[in-house]
N, C-alpha and C positions, 0 to 999 in steps of 0.2 A: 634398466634393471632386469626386465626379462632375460634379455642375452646373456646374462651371467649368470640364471637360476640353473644347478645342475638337476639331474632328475633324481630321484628317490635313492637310488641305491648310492649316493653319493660317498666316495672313499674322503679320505683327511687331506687328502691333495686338493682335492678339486673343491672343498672347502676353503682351502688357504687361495685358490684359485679365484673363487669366490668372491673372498672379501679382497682380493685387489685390484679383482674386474670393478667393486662398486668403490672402492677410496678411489678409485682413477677415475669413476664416476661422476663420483662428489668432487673431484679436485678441478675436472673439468667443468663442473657448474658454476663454481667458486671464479673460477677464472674465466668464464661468459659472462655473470655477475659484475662482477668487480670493472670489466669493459664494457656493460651496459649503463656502469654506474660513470666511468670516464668520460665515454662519449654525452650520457645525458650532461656532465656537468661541463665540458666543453659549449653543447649546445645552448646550455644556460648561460655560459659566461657573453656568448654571443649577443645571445637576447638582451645582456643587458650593456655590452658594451652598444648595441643597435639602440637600444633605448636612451642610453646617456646619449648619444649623440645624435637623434633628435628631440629631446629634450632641450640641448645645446641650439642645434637649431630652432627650435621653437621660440626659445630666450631671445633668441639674436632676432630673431622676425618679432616680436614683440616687441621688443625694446624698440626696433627700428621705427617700426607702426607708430608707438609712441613718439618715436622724434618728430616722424609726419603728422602726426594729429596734431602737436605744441605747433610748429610750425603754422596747419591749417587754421588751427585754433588764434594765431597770431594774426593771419593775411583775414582773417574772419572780422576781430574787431579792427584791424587796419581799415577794415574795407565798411566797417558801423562807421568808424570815426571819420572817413571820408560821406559819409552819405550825412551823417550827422552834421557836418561841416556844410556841404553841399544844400541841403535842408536849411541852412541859418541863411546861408547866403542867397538862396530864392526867397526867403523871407527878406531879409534885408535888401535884396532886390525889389520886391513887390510894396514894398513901404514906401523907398525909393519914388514906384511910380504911381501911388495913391499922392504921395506929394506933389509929383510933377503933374497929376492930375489936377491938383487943387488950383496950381500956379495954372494952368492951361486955363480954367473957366477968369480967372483975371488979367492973363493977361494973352489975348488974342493973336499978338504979333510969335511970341513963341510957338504958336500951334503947332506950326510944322517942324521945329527938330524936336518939340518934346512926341510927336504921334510918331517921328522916327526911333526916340525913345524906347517908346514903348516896343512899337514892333521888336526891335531888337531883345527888349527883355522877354518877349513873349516869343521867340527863338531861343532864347538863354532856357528860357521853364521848357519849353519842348526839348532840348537836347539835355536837360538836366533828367528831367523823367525819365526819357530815353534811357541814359545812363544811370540813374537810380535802377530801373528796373532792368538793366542787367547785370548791376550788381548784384540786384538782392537775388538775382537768377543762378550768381554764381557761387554765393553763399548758401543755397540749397543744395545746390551740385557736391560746393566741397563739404557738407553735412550728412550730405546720404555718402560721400565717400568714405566718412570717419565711420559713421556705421555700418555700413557693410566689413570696414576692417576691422573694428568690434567683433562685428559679426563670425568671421574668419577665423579670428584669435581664441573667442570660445568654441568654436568647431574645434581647431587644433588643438584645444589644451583637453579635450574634451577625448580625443583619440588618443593623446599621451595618456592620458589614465585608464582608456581600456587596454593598451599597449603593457602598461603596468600590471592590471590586471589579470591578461592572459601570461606575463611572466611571473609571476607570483604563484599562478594557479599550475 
């Protein structure tokens, strides 16, 4: 604006001078405007096509997470219902050798394959325990999996919405 103000003695020319030193003025601010307003909306559309698409990703990692948990969640009671299983059967085992115990104090000549018996069931309960306890070892494992991917999934949904956020704002 300064650059266009003439000085005092100004004639009718440099008037008319004047005012189309400041519409060229105005018309160039209009049109830095109007491409400040392009570019920001450009840069917006980005933000949110970047946004839909990890949204998108987010979905598809969730969803997947979800398939792994059902899954986990499946090999979990597979793996109750074999211990449960396992559980009957050293009970039904150990009945077993309370009986063959009884039969052993009557009848003497059995002794020895009913005390082979037993050894042997008393190798079935140790390898059973055995494998009980590394089932249940592997059922913590795949539990603290599910939750730590829990864990993960509210992180990420959690940064999708400041992501929103800062495009909003």
């Amino acid at each position: 604006v300064h650059s266009c103000l003439p000085s005092n003695e100004s004639t009718l020319a440099q008037k008319d001078d004047l005012i189309k030193c400041l519409k060229k003025q105005v018309d160039n601010a209009r049109k830095e405007s109007e491409e400040k307003d392009r570019v920001g909306g450009q840069i917006k559309a980005t933000m949110e096509e970047q946004l839909n698409y990890y949204k998108s990703e987010l979905q598809s990692t969730i969803t997947a997470n979800e398939g792994k948990m059902a899954e986990k969640a499946n090999t979990i009671e597979s793996l109750r219902r074999l211990l449960r299983d396992t559980e009957q059967q050293c009970q039904e085992k150990v009945s077993r050798l309370l009986q063959l115990n009884a039969e052993l104090d009557q009848r003497s000549v059995k002794m020895a394959v009913l005390k082979k018996q037993l050894q042997e069931v008393d190798a079935w309960k140790e390898e059973t325990s055995s494998r009980n306890n590394k089932l249940e070892l592997e059922i913590q494992s795949i539990t603290m999996e599910r939750n730590d991917a829990n864990y993960r999934a509210e992180d990420q949904k959690r940064e999708v919405e400041r992501l929103q956020k800062e495009i909003i704002n």
